[in-house]
N, C-alpha and C positions, 0 to 999 in steps of 0.2 A: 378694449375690444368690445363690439356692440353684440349684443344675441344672437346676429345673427350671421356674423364675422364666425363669431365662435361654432356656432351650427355647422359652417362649411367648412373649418377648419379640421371640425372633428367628424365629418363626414367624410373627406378626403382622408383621414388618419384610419377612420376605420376600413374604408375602401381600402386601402396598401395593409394592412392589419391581415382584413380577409385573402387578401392573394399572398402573405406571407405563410397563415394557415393551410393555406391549398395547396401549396409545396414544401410543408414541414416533411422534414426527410425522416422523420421517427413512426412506432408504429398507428393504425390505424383509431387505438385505441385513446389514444394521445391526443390525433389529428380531431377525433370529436369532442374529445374533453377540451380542447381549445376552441372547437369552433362553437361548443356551447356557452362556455366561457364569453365571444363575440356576441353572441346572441344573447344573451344577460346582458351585455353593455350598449348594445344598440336600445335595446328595449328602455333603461335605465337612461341613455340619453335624452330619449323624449318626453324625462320628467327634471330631468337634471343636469344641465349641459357640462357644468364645472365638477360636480363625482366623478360622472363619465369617463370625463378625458384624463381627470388623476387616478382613475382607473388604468383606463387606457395603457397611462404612461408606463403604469407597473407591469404590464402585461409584457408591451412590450420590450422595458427594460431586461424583464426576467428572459424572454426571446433572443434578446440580442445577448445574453451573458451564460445561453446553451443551458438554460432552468426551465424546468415546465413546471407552471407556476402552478402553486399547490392549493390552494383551491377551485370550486368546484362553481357556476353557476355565481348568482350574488351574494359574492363574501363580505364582509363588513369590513371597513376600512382599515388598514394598518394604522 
């Protein structure tokens, strides 16, 4: 996948990411720590397309498995 395959793949991932955040059904305090969370990974995208989206992936795996993922802003890699 070329650079810029990848660009749009994880620009589409984080576009559905952020409208997952914006109807997290938990409390408000949550809903920012996630969406700071997005905002660390956006930012991080435009130095690094592939941390990013293995980022990403965690974020949202931990989303779909009812975890709120326990870091904070830019965590360092598992």
């Amino acid at each position: 996948m070329s650079g810029d395959d990848l660009a749009a793949a994880l620009a589409v991932r984080l576009r559905d990411a952020h409208r997952r955040v914006a109807t997290w059904p938990g409390p408000d305090d949550q809903k920012a720590r996630l969406t700071r969370r997005l905002i660390a990974l956006t930012d991080a995208s435009k130095h690094d397309l592939h941390r990013a989206s293995v980022r990403l992936e965690r974020l949202l795996a931990d989303l779909d498995a009812g975890r709120l993922p326990a870091g904070d802003g830019d965590e360092p890699d598992r």
